[in-house]
Steps between C-alpha positions, in 0.01 A plus 500: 500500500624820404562777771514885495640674825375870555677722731282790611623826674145643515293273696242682515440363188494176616131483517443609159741292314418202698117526379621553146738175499221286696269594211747310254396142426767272600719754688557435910615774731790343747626669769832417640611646791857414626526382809783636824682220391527579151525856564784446709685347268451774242660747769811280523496463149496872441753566772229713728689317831719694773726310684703547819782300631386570865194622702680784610575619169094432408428717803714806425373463147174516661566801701439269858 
């Protein structure tokens, strides 16, 4: 089965465009939501991790 992934900015337009695809004969709206788990691993991925080599060095990051 062929399948077409939409990325939407405006989602207030959600509402709209979902109506208009559900009118289509043989096209199925899918949501897919990532879970922690997955989104997790698309922060490592994309480097978006701190690291300390010490809890006193996380603290005075931290300002404690």
């Amino acid at each position: 089965m062929p399948t077409l992934t939409l990325n939407i900015q405006d989602k207030s337009m959600l509402p709209s465009l979902k109506r208009i695809l559900g009118a289509i004969e043989g096209a199925t709206i899918v949501n897919t939501k990532k879970s922690e788990m997955e989104k997790a691993r698309d922060d490592v991925k994309a480097g978006r991790l701190l690291t300390y080599s010490s809890k006193e060095e996380l603290f005075k990051d931290l300002g404690i």
